[in-house]
Structure formats: C-alpha cells, structure tokens
C-alpha positions as CSV (number, residue, x, y, z in Angstrom):
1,X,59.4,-12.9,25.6
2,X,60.7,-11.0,22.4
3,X,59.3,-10.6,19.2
4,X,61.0,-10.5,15.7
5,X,58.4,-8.7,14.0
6,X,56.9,-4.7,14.2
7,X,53.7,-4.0,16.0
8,X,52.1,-2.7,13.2
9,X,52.1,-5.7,11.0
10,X,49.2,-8.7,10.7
11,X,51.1,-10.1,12.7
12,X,51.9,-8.0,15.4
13,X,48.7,-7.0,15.8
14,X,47.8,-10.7,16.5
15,X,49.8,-10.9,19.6
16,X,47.1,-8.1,21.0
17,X,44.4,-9.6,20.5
18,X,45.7,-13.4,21.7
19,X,46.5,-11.4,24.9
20,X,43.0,-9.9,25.0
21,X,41.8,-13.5,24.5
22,X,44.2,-15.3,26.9
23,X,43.0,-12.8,29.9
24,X,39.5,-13.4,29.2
25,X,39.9,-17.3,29.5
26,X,41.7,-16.8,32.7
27,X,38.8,-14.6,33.9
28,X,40.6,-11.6,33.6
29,X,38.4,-8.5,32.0
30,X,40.7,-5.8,32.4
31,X,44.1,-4.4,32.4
32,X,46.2,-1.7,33.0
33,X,48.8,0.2,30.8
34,X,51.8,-0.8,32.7
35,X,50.4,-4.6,33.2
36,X,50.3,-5.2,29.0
37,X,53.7,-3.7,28.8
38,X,55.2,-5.9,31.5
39,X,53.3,-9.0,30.5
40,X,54.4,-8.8,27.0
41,X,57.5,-6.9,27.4
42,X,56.9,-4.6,25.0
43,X,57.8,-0.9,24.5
44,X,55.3,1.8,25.2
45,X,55.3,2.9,22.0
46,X,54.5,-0.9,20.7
47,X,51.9,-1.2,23.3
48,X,50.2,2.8,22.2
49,X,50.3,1.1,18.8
50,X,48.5,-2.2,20.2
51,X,45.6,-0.5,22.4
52,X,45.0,2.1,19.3
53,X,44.7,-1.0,17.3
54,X,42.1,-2.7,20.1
55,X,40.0,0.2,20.6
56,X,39.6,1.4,17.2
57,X,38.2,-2.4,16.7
58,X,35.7,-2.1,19.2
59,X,37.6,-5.1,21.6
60,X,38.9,-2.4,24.7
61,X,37.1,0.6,26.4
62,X,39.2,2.9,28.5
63,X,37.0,4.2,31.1
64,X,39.6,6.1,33.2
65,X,43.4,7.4,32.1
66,X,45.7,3.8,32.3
67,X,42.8,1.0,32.3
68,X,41.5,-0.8,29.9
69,X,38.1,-3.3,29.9
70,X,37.5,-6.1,27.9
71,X,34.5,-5.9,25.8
72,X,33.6,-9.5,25.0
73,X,31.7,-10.4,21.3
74,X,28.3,-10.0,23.1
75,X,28.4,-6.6,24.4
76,X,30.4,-5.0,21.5
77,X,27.0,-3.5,20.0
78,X,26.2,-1.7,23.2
79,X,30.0,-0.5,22.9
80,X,30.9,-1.4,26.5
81,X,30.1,-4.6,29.2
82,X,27.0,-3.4,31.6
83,X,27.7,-0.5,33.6
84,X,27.0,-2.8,37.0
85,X,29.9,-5.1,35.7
86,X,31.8,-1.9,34.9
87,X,31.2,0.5,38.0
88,X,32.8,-2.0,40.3
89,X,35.8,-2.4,37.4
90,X,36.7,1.5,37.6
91,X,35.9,2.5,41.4
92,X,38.8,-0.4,42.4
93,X,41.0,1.7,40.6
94,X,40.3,4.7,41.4
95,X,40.0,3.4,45.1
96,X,36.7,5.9,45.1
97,X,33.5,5.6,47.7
98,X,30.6,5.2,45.6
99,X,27.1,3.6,45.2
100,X,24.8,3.3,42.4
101,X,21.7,6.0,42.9
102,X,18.9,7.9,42.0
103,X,16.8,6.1,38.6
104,X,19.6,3.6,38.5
105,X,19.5,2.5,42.2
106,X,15.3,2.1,41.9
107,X,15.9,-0.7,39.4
108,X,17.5,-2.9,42.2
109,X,14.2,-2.6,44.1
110,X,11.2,-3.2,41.6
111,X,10.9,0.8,40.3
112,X,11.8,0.0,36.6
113,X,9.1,2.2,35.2
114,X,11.4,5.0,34.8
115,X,14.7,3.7,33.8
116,X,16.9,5.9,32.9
117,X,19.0,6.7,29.9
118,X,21.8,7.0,31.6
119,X,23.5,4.9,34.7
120,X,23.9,6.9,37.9
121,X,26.5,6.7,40.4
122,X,26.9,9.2,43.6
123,X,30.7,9.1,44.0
124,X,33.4,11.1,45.9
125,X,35.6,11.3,42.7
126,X,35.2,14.4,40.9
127,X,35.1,13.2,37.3
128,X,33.9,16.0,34.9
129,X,32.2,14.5,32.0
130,X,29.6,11.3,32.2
131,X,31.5,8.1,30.9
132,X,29.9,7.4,27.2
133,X,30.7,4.4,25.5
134,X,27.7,4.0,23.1
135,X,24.6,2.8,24.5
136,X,26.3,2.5,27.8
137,X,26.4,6.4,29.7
138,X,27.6,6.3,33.1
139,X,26.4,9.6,34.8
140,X,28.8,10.7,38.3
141,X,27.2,13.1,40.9
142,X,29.9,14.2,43.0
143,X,29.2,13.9,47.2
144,X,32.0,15.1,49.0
145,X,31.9,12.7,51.2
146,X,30.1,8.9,51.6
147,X,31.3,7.7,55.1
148,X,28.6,6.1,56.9
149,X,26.1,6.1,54.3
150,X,24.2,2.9,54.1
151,X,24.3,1.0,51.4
152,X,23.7,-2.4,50.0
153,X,25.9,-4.9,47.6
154,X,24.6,-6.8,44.6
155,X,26.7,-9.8,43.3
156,X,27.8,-9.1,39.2
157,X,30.4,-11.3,37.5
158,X,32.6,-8.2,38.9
159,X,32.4,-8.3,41.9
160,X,30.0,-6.4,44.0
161,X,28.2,-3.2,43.2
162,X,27.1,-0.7,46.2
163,X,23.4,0.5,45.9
164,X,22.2,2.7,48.2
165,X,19.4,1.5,50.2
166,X,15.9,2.3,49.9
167,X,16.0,4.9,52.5
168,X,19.1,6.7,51.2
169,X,17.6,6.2,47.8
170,X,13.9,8.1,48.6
171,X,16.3,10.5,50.3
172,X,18.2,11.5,47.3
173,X,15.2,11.2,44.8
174,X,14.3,14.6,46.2
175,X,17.8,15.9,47.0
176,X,18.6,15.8,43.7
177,X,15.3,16.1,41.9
178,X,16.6,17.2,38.7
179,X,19.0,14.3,38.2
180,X,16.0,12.2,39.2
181,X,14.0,13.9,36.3
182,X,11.9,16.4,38.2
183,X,8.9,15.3,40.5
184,X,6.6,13.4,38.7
185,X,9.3,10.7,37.7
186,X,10.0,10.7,41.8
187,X,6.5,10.2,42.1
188,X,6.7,6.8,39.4
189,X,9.5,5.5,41.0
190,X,7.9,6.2,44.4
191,X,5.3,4.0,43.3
192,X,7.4,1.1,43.1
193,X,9.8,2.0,45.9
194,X,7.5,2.6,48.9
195,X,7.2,-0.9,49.4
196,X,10.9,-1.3,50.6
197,X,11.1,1.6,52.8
198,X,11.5,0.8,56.1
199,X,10.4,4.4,58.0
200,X,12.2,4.3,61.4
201,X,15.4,3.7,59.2
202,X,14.3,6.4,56.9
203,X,13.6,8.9,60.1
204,X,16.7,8.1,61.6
205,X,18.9,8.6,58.2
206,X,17.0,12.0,57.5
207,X,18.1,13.2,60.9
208,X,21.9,12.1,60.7
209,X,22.2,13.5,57.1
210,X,20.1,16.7,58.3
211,X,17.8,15.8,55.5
212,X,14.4,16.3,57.2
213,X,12.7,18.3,54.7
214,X,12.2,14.9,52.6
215,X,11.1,13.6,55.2
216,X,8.0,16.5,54.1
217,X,8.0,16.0,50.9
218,X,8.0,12.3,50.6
219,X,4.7,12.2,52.9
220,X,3.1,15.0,51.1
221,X,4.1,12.7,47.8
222,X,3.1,9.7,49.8
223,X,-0.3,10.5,50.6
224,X,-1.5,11.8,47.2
225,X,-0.1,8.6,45.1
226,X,-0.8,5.2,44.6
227,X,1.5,2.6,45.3
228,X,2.3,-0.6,43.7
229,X,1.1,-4.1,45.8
230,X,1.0,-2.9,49.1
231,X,-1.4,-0.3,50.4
232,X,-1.3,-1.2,53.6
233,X,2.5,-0.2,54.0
234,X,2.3,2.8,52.5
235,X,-0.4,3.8,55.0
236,X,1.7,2.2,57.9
237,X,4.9,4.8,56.3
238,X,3.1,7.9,56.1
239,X,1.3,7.3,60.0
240,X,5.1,7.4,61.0
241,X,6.3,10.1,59.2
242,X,3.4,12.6,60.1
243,X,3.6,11.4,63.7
244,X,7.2,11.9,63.6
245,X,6.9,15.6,61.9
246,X,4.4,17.1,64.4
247,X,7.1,16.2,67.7
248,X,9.7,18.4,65.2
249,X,9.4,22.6,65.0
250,X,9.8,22.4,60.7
251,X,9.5,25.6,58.7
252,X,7.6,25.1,55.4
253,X,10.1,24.3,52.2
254,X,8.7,24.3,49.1
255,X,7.8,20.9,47.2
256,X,10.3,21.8,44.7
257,X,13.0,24.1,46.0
258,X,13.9,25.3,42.7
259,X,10.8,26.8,42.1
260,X,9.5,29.9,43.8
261,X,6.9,30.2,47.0
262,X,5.1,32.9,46.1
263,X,1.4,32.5,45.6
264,X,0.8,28.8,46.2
265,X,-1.3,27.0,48.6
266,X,0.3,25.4,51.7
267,X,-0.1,21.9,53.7
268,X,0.3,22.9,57.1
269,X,0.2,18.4,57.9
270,X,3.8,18.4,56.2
271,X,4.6,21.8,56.2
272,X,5.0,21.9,52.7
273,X,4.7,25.1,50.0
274,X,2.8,23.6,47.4
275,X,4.7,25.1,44.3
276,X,4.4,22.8,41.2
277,X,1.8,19.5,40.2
278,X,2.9,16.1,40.0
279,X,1.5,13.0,38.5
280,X,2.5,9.7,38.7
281,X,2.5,7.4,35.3
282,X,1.7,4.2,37.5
C-alpha cells in the first residue's frame, strides 16, 4: 500500500487511527514498532510521526521500548486498559517470569480491604521505574529468579495473568513488609487471606524457599487476629504451624526485621522478638 499524502496532514493522521480501529475489531490490542511499519508500509519517520500523533491523543500507551497498547474509549480516563489485561500484554514481550503479588495478589483471594495504590508484580526483569500511566501504576519487585514458584492463572480478555498462590503470597507479605505497607496492612490482608491457606503447602514452600522465619511471624500474627468467616481454619493453621515449629531448632527473628531487638519482650511459642505493635482494621 502507498499513500499520496504526508503523515502530518488530516488526512494522514486518519490512516493511524483507522489502523488503531481495524486491529481492535480484529481483536488485536497491541502492536509493535516494526508491525505498524510493515503493515502499512510506511517509513519510520511517518510512523514516529503517527504514534506521537496516537499517544499525544490519549489512544496508545507504550509500556516498554517498541510496543504499543490500545487504549479503547472506556479506559482512556484511567489513561491505560487494567493492569491484569496489561501485565500479561508486556511480560509476552519481554518473555519475563512473573506473577502478580503482595496487596495486588490478596485481591484475587477475597483481601480487598487494603488495595493498593499501585499494581504489584514480582518479576525477573529488572525494570527501574514503576510503569505510570495515570490512574494505572504498575509497581515491579525484582526476584532474581521465579522457577518453581507456584503460582496460579486467572483468565482476562488477555490472556492469563500468574498470581501467586496463597501460600507464596502470606510468604511474601512478610518478605517484603514494606512493599506490603508495613505490618498492620499484613495483618488486614491476613484477615481475609487465612481462609485460603492451605498449611502443609505453606510448610513445605517455607522450607524449599528457606523462608521459615514467616513461618514465625505469620503464627505469631495468626494467633493475635481475627479472621474473616472461618475461625475454625485459622485455629486448624496455627495448630500446624506451632506443631511444626517446636520439631525445628529456630533462633528468635524479630517481628519486623527492620526494626531493632533491643529491649522488647519475646514469644518463646514462635520464637519471635516482639519489636513493633500491629493492629488489624478488620
């Protein structure tokens, strides 16, 4: 195809946004740099000229360097389509390991008490800055490395989206407590979460990951909290974890590591250094 006209008329601007339009009726929501060049063979300049053009009008995001996502009519206020429809979008092409965690993974299992302002993803990408397109903030926590780490998918329209389970999740709550929001959040979204955990899973993960200090804190947590709907499960967890923690030689670690030991009471049950207060909002 050839066109008569410059890119930078009416005109040729049109032919941008009929391709936007003709990808999104074929069920098509994004593209790459090379793709629009080829399909409308067009220059690079013409087609640095066209995507200016779309982005500046709100109708393209470009999440990473080379790719470019449809924003349809309905999602232009938020500036971007829903981080779940866009994670799957930019970890294909980045051919990254990754799975939705933390504040944003407790959504998929009933914790939406504490949702948070910004969409979390552990990934084995290093990407620098957290990916801000309005009201949509995709926040990246590096892990170097994801193999074997259970997960679970969720259908979106695309594709599927890799959560981490509910005993990877807990997990991580306290591995990275600040990027949870500090211990009383953990404590809200343990609330909700408990109800999901299955323990021997959770024992077995904390002893392949070498994670068994949550294993401490969680039951400490556990046992001083109230959880949402079932009781009786959270009772059933926290028999398991203290049986399982007395067959173990733990040292003490501090509730929050971050803060120091010095001067606070201990619980010799979960071994655990007692060194900040924690409330739940449920």
């Amino acid at each position: 195809m050839s066109y008569r006209f410059h890119f930078s008329t009416p005109k040729g601007h049109a032919v941008f946004f009929d391709y936007l339009e003709k990808l999104r009726m074929s069920g098509r929501v994004h593209f790459t740099y090379q793709e629009i060049i080829d399909e409308l063979s067009i220059s690079e300049n013409a087609a640095k000229t066209g995507l200016y053009r779309l982005k500046k009008a709100g109708n393209i995001i470009t999440p990473i360097k080379g790719l470019y996502v449809i924003v349809p009519p309905e999602h232009k206020p938020c500036g971007s389509i829903p981080p779940e429809e866009l994670i799957p979008i930019i970890m294909q092409h980045l051919k990254a390991d990754y799975y939705v965690g933390l504040l944003s993974a407790g959504l998929f299992y009933g914790a939406t008490h504490q949702k948070p302002a910004r969409f979390q993803v552990i990934t084995n990408q290093r990407i620098k800055h957290p990916l801000d397109f309005g009201a949509v903030v995709i926040e990246l926590v590096h892990k170097e490395s994801l193999e074997g780490l259970p997960t679970q998918d969720f259908v979106v329209s695309t594709g599927y989206l890799k959560v981490s389970t509910p005993e990877l999740l807990a997990i991580d709550l306290f591995k990275y407590s600040k990027r949870a929001g500090g211990i009383s959040h953990i404590a809200t979204v343990l609330s909700e979460l408990a109800p999901s955990i299955d323990e021997n899973k959770l024992i077995a993960l904390a002893e392949e990951l070498g994670e068994i200090c949550q294993i401490q804190r969680l039951g400490f947590m556990l046992e001083r909290i109230d959880v949402l709907e079932d009781e009786d499960k959270k009772e059933q967890i926290i028999a398991k974890l203290a049986e399982y923690i007395e067959t173990v030689v733990r040292p003490y670690v501090s509730l929050v590591p971050y803060i120091s030991k010095t001067g606070h009471p201990r619980c010799k049950k979960w071994k655990i250094v007692e060194n900040t207060h924690f409330e739940s909002d449920l």
